[in-house]
N, C-alpha and C positions, 0 to 999 in steps of 0.2 A: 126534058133535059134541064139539069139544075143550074142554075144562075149562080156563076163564081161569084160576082158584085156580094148578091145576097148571103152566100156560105160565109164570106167575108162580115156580114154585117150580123150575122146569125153567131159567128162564132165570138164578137167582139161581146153582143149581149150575154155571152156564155160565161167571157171576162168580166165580164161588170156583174153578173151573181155571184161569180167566184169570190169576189171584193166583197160583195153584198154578204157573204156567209162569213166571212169573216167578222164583216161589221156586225151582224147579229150577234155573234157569240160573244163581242166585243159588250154590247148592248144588254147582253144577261147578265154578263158578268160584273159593270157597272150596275145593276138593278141588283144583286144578290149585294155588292158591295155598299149600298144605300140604303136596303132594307135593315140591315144587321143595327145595331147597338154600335155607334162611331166608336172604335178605338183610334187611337193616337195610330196619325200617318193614314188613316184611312182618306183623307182627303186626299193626300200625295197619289196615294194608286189608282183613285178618282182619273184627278190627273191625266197620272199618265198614259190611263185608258184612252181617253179621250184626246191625247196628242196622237196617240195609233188609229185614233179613229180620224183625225182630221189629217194624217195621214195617205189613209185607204182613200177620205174623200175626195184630196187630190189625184192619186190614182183613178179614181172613178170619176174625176172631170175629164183627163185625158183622153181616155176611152171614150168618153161620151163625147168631146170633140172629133175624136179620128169619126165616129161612128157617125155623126152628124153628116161629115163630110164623104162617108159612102153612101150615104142613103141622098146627100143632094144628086151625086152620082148617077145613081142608079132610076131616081126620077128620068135623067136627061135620057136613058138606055132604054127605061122601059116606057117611054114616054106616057109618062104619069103625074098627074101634076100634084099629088099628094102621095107623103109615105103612111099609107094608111092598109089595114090589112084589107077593108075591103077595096080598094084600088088594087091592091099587090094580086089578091088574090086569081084574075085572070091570066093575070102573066107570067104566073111561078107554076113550076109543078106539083103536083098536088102535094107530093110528101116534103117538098122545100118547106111549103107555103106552110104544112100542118108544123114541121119542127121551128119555121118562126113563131106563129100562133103560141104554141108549146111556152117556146123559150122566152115569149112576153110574158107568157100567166105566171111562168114559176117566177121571172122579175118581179110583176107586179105584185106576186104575193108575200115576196119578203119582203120587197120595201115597206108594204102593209104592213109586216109585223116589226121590223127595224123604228117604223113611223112610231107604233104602239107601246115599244117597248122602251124607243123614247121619251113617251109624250109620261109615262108613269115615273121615268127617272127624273125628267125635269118639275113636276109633283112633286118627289121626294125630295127636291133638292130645295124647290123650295117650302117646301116643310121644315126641313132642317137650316134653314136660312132663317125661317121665325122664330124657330126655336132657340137661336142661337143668339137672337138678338132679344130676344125675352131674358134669357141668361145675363147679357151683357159683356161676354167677353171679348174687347178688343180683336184680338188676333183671329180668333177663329171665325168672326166676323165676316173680317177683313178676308179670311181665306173663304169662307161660303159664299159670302156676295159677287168674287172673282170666279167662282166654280161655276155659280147660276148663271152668272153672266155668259162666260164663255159657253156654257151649255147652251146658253138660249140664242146666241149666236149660231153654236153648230145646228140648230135646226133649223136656223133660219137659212144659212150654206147650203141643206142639205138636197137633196136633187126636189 
């Protein structure tokens, strides 16, 4: 018999990929927009990527507290002293147990490429931070150094 607690907990990780895919597409689209040749304002859409993505992150703090707080739950119910799959796994049904399993790998594997697909924007970004200080131009400076930063911040936020 399936475990409401868990459907509950199953279906909140199901929220938090939904956000996750979001953030990805968010994540290439800054990478295409960092690879290109900076035209003017390309910074700005930088940006404002990355306010939708810090965004989604507080979205995906929510969730990850509500979830927090079903899974201390459901310790107390299935008397288990760790949310772990292999703990979980005597006391769920087996196709509960396999669509958690499931719904961690597909998390864990975009976070994996959200993580990757940051780790080359923040790269690029400080590439174009060197380059721009090699240049010397004031302003744009001033706007790369605020971009890398903020970026090296959201990955430090990030889950």
């Amino acid at each position: 018999m399936r475990n409401t607690l868990i459907d509950s907990v199953i279906n909140n990780f199901a929220g938090q990929y939904r956000i996750c895919e979001t953030m990805a597409d968010l994540a290439a689209e800054q990478l295409v927009l960092l690879q290109e040749p900076q035209p003017a304002g390309a910074s700005a859409q930088v940006m404002d990527i990355m306010v939708k993505r810090q965004r989604l992150m507080d979205d995906l703090q929510l969730l990850d507290t509500e979830n927090k707080s079903l899974q201390e739950q459901a310790l107390s119910e299935l008397a288990i002293s760790e949310f772990t799959l292999s703990q979980l796994q005597a006391g769920l049904d087996p196709e509960q147990y396999s669509d958690l399993r499931d719904m961690l790998n597909k998390l864990g594997a975009i976070l994996k490429a959200i993580s990757e697909t940051d780790r080359q924007n923040q790269l690029l970004m400080r590439d174009g931070l060197a380059q721009v200080s090699k240049t010397g131009t004031g302003t744009s400076n001033k706007e790369a150094a605020s971009l890398y930063r903020q970026a090296a911040k959201f990955n430090k936020e990030k889950l």
